[in-house]
C-alpha positions as CSV (number, residue, x, y, z in Angstrom):
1,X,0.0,0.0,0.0
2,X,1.6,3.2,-0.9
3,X,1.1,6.3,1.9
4,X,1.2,9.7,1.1
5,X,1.2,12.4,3.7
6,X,-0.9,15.0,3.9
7,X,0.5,18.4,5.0
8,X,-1.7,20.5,7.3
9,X,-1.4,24.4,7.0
10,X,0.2,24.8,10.3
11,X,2.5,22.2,12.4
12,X,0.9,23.7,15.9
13,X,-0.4,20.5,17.7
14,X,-3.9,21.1,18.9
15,X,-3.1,21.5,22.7
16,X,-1.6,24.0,22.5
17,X,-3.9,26.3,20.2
18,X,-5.4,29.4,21.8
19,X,-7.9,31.2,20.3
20,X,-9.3,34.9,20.7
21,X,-12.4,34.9,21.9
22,X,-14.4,35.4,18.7
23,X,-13.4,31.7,18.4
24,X,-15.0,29.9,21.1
25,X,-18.3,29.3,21.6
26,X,-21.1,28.5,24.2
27,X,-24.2,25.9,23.5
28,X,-27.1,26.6,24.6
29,X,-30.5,29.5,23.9
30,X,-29.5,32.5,24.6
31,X,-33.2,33.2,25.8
32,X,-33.4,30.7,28.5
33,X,-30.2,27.9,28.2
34,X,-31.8,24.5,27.3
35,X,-34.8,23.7,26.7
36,X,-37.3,20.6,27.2
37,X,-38.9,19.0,23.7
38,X,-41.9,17.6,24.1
39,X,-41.4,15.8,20.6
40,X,-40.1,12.3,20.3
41,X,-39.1,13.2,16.8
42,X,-37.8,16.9,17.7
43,X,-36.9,19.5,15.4
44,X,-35.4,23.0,16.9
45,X,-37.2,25.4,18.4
46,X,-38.4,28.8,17.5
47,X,-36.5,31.7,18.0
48,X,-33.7,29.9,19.6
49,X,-31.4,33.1,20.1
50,X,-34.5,35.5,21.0
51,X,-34.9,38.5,19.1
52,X,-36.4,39.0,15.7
53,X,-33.8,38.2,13.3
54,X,-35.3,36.1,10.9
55,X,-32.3,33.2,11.2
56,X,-33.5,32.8,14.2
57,X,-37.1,31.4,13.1
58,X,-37.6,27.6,13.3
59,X,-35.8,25.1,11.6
60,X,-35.7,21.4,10.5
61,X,-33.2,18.7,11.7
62,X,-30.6,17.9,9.1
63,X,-27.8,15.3,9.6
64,X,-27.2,14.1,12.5
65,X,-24.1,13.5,14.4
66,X,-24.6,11.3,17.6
67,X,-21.8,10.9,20.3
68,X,-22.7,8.9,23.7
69,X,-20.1,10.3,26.7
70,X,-21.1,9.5,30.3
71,X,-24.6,8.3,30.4
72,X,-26.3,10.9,28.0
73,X,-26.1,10.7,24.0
74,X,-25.4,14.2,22.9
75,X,-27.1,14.4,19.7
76,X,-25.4,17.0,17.6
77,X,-27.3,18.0,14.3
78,X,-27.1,20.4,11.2
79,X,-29.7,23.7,11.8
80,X,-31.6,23.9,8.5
81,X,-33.2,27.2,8.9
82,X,-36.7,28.1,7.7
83,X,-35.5,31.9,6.6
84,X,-31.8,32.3,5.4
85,X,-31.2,36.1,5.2
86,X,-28.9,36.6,2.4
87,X,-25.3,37.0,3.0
88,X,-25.2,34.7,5.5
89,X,-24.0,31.0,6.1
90,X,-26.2,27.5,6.6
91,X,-26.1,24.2,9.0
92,X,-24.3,25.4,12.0
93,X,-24.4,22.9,14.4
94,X,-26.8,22.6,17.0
95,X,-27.3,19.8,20.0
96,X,-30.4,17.8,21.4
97,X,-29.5,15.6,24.3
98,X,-31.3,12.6,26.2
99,X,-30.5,9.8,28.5
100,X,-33.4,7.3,26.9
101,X,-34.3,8.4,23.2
102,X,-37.7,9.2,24.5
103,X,-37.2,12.2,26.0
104,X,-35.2,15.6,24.3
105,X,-33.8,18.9,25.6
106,X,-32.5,21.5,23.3
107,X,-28.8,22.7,23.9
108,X,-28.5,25.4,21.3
109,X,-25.9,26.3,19.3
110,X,-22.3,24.3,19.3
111,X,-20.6,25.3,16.3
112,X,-22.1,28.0,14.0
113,X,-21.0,28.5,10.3
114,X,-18.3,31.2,9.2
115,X,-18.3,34.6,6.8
116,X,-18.2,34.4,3.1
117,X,-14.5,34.0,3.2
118,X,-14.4,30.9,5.5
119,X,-14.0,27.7,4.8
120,X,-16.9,26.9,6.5
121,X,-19.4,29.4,5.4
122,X,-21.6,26.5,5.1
123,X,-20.9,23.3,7.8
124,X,-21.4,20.1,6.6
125,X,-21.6,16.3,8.8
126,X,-18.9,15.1,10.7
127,X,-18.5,13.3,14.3
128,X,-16.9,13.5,17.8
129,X,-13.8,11.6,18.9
130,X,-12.6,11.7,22.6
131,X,-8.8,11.6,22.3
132,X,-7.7,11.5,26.0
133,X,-8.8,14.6,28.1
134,X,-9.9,16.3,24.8
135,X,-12.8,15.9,22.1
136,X,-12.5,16.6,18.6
137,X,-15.5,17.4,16.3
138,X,-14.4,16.8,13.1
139,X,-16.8,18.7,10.8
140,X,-17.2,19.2,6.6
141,X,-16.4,23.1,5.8
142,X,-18.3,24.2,2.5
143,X,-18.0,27.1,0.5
144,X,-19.2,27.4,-3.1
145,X,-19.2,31.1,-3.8
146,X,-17.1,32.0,-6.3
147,X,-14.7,34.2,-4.6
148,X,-13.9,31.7,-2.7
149,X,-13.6,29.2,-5.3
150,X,-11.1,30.9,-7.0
151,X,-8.1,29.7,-4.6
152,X,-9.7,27.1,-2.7
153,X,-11.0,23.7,-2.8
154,X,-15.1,24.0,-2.6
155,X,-15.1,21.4,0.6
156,X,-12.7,20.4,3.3
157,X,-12.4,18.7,6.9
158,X,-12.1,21.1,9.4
159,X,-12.0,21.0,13.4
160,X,-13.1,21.8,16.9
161,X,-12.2,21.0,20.3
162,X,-13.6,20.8,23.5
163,X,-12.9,20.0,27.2
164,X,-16.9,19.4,28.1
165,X,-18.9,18.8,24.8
166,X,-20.9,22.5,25.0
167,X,-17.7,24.9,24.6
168,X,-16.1,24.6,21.1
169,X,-13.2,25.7,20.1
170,X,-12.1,26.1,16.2
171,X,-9.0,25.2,14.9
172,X,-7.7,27.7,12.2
173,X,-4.8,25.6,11.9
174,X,-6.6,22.6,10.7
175,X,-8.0,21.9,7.1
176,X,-7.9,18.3,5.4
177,X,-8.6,18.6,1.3
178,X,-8.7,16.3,-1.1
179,X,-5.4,14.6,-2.0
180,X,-4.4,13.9,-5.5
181,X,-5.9,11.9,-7.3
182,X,-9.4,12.6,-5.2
183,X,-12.5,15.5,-5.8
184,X,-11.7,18.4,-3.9
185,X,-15.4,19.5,-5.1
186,X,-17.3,16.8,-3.3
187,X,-14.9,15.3,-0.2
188,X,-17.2,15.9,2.9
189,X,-18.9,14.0,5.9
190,X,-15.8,12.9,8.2
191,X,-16.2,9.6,10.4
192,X,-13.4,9.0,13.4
193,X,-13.0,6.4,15.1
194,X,-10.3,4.7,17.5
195,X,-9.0,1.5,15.2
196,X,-8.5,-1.0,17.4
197,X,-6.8,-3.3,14.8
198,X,-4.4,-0.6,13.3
199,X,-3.9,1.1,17.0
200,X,-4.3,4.4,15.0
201,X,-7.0,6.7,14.7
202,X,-9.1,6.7,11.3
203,X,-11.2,8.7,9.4
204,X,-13.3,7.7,6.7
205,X,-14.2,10.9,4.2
206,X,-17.1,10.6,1.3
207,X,-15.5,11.9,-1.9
208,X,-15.1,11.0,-5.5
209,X,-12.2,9.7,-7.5
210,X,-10.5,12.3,-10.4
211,X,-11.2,11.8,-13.0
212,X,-13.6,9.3,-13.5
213,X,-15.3,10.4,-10.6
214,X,-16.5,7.1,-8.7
215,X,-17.5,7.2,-5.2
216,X,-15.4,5.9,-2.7
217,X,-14.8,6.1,1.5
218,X,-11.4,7.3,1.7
219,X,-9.7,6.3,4.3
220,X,-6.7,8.5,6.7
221,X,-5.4,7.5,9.5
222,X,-3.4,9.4,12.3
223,X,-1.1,8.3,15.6
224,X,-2.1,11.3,17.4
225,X,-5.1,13.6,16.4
226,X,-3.3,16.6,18.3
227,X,-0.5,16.8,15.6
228,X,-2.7,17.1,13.0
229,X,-1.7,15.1,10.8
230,X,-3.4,12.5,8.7
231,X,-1.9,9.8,6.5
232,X,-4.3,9.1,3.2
233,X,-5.1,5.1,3.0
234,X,-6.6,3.4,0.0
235,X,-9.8,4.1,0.4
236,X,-12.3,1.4,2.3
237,X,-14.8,0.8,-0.2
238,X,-15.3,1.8,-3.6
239,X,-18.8,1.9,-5.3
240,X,-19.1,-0.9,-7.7
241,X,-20.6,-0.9,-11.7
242,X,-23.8,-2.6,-10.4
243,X,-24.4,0.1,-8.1
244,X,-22.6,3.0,-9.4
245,X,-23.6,5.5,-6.8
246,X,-22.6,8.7,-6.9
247,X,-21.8,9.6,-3.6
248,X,-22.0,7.7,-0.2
249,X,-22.6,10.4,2.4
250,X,-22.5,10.4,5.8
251,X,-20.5,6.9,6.9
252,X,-20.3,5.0,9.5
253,X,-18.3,2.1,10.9
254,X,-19.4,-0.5,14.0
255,X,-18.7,-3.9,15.1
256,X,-22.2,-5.9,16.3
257,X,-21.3,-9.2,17.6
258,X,-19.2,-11.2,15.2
259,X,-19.7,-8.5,12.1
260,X,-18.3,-5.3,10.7
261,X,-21.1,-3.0,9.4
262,X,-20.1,-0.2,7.1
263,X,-22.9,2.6,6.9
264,X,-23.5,5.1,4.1
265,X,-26.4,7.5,2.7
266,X,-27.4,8.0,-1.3
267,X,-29.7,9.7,-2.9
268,X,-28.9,10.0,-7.0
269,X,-30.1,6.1,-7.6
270,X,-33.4,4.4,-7.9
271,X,-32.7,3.1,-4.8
272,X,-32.5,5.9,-2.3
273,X,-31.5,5.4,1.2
274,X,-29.1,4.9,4.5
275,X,-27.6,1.4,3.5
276,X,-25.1,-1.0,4.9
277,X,-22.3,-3.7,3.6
278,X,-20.8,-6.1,6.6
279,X,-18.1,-8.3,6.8
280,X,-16.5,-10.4,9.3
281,X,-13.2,-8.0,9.4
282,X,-13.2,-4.3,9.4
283,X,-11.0,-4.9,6.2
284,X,-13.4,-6.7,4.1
285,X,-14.3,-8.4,1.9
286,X,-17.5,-5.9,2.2
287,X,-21.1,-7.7,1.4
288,X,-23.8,-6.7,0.6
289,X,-27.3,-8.1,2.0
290,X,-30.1,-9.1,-0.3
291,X,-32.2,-5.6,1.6
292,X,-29.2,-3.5,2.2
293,X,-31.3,-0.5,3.3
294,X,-32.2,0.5,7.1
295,X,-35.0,2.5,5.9
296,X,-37.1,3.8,3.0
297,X,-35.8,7.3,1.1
298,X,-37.8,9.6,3.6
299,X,-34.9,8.1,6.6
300,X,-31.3,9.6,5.1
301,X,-28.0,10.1,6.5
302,X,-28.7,7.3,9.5
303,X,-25.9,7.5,11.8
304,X,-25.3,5.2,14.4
305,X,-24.2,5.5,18.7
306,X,-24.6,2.6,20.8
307,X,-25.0,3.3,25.1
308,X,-22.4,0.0,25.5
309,X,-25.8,-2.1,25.4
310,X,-28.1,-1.3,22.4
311,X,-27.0,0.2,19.2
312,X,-29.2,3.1,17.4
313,X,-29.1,4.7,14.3
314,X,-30.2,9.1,13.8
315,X,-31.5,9.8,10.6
316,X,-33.8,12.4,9.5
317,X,-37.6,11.9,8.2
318,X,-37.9,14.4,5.0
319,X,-39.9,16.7,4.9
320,X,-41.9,18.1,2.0
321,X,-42.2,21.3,-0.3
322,X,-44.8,22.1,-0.1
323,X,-45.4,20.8,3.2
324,X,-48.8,19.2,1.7
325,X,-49.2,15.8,0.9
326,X,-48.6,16.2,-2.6
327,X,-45.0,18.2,-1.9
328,X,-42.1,17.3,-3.0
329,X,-39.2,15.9,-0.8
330,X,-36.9,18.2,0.6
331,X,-33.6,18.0,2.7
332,X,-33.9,17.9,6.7
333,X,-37.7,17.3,8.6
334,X,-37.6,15.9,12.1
335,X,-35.2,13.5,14.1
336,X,-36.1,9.8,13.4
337,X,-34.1,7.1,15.9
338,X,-34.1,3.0,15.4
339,X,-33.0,0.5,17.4
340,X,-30.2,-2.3,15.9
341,X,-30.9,-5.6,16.4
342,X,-29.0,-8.6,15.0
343,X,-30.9,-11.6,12.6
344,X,-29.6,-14.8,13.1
345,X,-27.8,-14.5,9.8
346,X,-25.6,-11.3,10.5
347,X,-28.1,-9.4,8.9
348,X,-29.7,-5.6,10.5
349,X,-33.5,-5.3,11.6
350,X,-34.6,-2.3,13.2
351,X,-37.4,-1.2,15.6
352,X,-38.0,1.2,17.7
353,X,-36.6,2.2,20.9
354,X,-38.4,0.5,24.0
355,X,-38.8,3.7,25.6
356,X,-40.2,5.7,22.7
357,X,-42.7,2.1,23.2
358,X,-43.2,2.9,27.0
359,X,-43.7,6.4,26.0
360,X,-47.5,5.4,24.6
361,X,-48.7,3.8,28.3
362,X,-52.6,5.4,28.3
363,X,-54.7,3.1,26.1
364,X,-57.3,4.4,24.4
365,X,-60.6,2.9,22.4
366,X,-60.5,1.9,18.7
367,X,-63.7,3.9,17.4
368,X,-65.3,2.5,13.9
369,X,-66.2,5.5,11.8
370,X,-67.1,3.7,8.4
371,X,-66.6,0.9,6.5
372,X,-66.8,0.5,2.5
373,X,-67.2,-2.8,0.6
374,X,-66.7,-6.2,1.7
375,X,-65.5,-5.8,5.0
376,X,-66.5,-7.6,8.4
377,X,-65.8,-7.8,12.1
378,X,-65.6,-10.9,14.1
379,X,-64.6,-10.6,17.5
380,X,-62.4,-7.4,17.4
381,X,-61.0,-8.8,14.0
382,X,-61.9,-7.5,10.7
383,X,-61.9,-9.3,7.4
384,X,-61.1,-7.8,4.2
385,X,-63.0,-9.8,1.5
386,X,-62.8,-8.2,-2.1
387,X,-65.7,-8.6,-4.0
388,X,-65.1,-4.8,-5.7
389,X,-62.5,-3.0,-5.8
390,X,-61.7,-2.4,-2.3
391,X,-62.8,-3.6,1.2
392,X,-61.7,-0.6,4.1
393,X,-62.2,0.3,7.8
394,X,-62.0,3.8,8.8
395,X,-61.8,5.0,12.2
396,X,-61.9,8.0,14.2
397,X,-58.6,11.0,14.5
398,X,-56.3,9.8,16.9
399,X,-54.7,13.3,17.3
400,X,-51.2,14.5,17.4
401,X,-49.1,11.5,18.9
402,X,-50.4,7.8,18.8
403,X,-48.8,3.8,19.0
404,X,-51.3,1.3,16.9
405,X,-50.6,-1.9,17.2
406,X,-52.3,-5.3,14.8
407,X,-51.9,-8.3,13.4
408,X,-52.1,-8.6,9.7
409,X,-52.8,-11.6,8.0
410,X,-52.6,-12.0,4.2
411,X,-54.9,-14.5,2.2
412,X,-53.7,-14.5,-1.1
413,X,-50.4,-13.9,-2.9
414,X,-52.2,-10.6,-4.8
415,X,-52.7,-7.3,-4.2
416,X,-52.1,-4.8,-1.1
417,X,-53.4,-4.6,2.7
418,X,-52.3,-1.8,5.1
419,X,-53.3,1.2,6.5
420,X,-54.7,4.4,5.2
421,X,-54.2,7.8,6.8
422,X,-55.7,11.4,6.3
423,X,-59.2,10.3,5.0
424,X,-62.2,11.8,4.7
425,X,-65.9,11.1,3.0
426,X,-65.7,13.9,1.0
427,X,-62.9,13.5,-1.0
428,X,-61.9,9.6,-0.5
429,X,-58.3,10.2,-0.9
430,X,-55.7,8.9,1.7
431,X,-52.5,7.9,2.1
432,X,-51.6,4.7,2.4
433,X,-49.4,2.2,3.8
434,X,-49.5,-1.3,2.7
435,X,-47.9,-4.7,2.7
436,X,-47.5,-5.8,-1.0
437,X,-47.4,-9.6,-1.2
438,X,-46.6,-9.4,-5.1
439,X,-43.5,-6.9,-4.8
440,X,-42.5,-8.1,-1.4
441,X,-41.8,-4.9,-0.3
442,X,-44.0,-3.1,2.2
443,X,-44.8,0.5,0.3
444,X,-46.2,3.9,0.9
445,X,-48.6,6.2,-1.7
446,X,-49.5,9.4,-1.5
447,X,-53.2,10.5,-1.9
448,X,-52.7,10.7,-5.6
449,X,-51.6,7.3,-5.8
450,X,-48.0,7.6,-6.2
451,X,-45.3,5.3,-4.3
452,X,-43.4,7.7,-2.1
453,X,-41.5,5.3,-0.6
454,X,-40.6,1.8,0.3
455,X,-38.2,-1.0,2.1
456,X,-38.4,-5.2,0.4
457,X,-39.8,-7.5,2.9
458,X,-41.0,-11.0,2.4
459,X,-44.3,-11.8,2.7
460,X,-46.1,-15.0,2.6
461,X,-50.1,-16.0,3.3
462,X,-51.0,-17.2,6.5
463,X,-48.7,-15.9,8.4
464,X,-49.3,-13.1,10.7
465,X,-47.6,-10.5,10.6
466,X,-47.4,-7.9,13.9
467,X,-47.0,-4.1,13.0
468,X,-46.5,-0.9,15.2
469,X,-47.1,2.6,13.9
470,X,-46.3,5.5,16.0
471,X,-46.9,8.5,14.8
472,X,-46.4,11.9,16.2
473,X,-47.6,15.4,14.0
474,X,-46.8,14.4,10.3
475,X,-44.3,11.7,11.5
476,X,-45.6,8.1,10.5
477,X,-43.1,5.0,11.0
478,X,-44.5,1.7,10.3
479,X,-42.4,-1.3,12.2
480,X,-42.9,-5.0,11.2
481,X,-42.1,-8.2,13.2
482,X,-39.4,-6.2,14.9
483,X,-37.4,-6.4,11.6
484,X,-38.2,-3.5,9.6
485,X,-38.9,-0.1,9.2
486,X,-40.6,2.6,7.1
487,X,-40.7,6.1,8.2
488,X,-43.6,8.4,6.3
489,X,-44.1,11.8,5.9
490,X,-48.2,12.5,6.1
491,X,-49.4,16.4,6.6
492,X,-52.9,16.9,8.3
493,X,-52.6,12.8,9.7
494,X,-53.8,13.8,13.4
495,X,-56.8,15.9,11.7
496,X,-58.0,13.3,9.8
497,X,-59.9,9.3,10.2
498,X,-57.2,6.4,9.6
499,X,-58.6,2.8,8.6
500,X,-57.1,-0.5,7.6
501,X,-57.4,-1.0,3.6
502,X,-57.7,-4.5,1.5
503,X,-57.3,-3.8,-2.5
504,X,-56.6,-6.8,-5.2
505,X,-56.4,-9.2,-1.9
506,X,-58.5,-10.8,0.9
507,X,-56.8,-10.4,4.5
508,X,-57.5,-10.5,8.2
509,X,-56.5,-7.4,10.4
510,X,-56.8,-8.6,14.1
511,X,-55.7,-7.4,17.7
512,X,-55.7,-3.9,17.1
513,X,-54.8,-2.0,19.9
514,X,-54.2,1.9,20.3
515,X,-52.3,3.8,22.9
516,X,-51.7,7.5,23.6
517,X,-48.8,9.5,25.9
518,X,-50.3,10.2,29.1
């Protein structure tokens, strides 16, 4: 393997930086310090520096960058602003922190972007690395505007330190760029780690090759994080022809048991997603699993912190622009967290966190509102027959934040059954989500029909299948067997009747149960 060095713009180590005070800054609002969220799927506050500049309106949580340090998991995320007053930067860093996943505070701002002429007029994903006494955030610096472009490359790896996780420190001296023979253009989303096998520290970076521009996870590695200095590796994975991806954003690296799983987001294919390769050595050989995704396209950027027990992966439900059910997707929406689990084959399944289940502990009565074609109930379980075009249950709004539990069983190997949300009499139009025997796959559609997103799943007749959907505002995540996931985005859902929905296929829908917060 041939090393090449890469040369840092000042030889100061890190410990010994000081910086005027311009350079340091303190987390948390300025009009109160933190904050509780009363989401379990937060996104920041309103005016969370007071005052009436219009920065300072509410935002959506973008990428998120988790770190787990002493019995909390400080959940560090890129702002996205709703107003961006010209002139001024993007994704400064912000924090959300909690002890059990259920429960949020606020923290404010960590790290906030730079002028026009910094490197990090924009900030891009990175991650936290404790390094003795000290942490480091390594974080992506963007800049496209011209100017800047002239004599610089458009992104970069820069740094901050910190001696408590809340006051962050920039260091000027510190900027990684592409090396040659990599895209200066696109080399972004820096993941450190201690490398237990190498006894070095490394760092993978999402970036392209140049020229021929394939996606690859670069890999540098360092003795000592405070000299700055990182040595460029070959890189850990390169995209293959079959998948060709453009970019794999946001990576990840974690050993489960017996298995190596390497995490990255896309979003240019037809097959949009966080998604994983695993291997029995952190070195590869890298496979990939016959469903290599953690989540359908409206989860991205899932990055992963485990408490020394359970393992979770952060991602971020889209949102949509419009914000209508029609909209289109749009970067950054609200905090979505799964729990890891293990299939007997090495494979990931996901489901949700067991307090964000104890969360929904007040149960609450299923109320029948209408039903429409062949469609019967037997003992609290309701069969979908179809003798027209469609057999459907609706019940009553449910509100802002719900858990629905049921058991879905499918009688034939045709057709759809799942659940519709955001109904009404007048107009018959819904959303739906639904377990498609023929594509294996379970699926969500829009009210005009469209497939918004899905994950594969098997499914067979006769077997039952149990499913948990908690939803909270416009946040709808459909679980399955403990083994999957698929995270929705459905405006006006707590307004509106939901139902259970047969089309093309006979099915049972049994044991439904609903539960509210108390």
């Amino acid at each position: 393997m041939k090393y090449r060095n890469i040369i840092m713009l000042s030889s100061i180590f890190f410990s010994a930086v000081s910086c005027s005070q311009e350079e340091t800054y303190i987390g948390g609002s300025i009009s109160g310090g933190e904050s509780e969220m009363t989401s379990i799927y937060p996104a920041p506050p309103s005016q969370w520096m007071g005052g009436t500049d219009p920065y300072y309106s509410a935002g959506y949580t973008g990428d998120i960058m988790p770190f787990f340090d002493n019995g909390k998991f400080h959940v560090y995320f890129l702002h996205d602003a709703q107003n961006k007053p010209a002139g001024k930067g993007f994704h400064d860093i912000h924090e959300f922190q909690s002890t059990d996943l259920a429960h949020f505070t606020y923290e404010g701002q960590m790290i906030p972007f730079g002028k026009t002429t910094d490197a990090d007029f924009g900030i891009g994903t990175g991650s936290v690395v404790k390094v003795g006494n000290l942490y480091y955030f390594y974080y992506t610096g963007h800049n496209g505007t011209p100017a800047f472009l002239q004599a610089n490359a458009r992104e970069s790896v820069l740094c901050a330190t910190s001696t408590d996780l809340k006051n962050w420190t920039k260091i000027p001296s510190f900027k990684l760029t592409a090396p040659a023979g990599y895209y200066n253009y696109d080399f972004r989303d820096p993941h450190v780690f201690y490398n237990d096998e190498l006894k070095k520290y490394s760092m993978l970076v999402s970036t392209q090759t140049e020229p021929g521009r394939k996606a690859v996870l670069l890999h540098f590695t360092s003795v000592d994080p405070a000299s700055g200095r990182w040595d460029v590796q070959a890189p850990i994975y390169t995209t293959t022809p079959a998948e060709n991806y453009l970019m794999m954003e946001c990576a990840d690296i974690f050993k489960m048991g017996n298995y190596w799983y390497l995490m990255f987001s896309e979003n240019w294919s037809n097959n949009k997603g966080t998604h994983y390769k695993m291997a029995t050595s952190i070195n590869g050989p890298w496979t990939t699993p016959q469903n290599d995704r953690i989540d359908g396209e409206y989860f991205y950027a899932g990055k992963t912190a485990s408490d020394g027990n359970k393992r979770y992966v952060f991602g971020w439900n889209a949102r949509k622009t419009p914000e209508t059910d029609l909209g289109n997707k749009d970067w950054a929406g609200n905090m979505v967290i799964h729990e890891l689990a293990q299939n007997s084959d090495g494979t990931l399944a996901t489901q949700a966190p067991q307090a964000v289940k104890n969360f929904f502990s007040k149960n609450s009565n299923v109320e029948v509102d209408a039903t429409l074609g062949d469609a019967t109930v037997n003992n609290g379980s309701y069969n979908l027959s179809i003798t027209t075009n469609k057999a459907m249950v609706t019940f009553k709004p449910i509100g802002k934040r719900a858990k629905i539990n049921a058991e879905l069983t499918l009688k034939t190997t045709t057709g759809t059954t799942g659940f519709v949300f955001h109904t009404n009499n007048n107009t018959g139009s819904y959303y739906k989500i639904v377990l498609d025997a023929t594509k294996n796959a379970i699926i969500g559609y829009n009210s005009a029909s469209q497939e918004t997103t899905r994950i594969p799943f098997g499914l067979q007749t006769n077997t039952k299948y149990d499913v948990e959907i908690i939803t909270e505002g416009s946040v709808v995540i459909l679980y399955i067997n403990g083994k999957a996931a698929l995270t929705n985005r459905i405006y006006g859902r707590d307004k509106y009747k939901w139902g259970i929905i047969a089309e093309g296929q006979n099915a049972t829908v049994s044991n439904i149960q609903l539960r509210q917060s108390e």
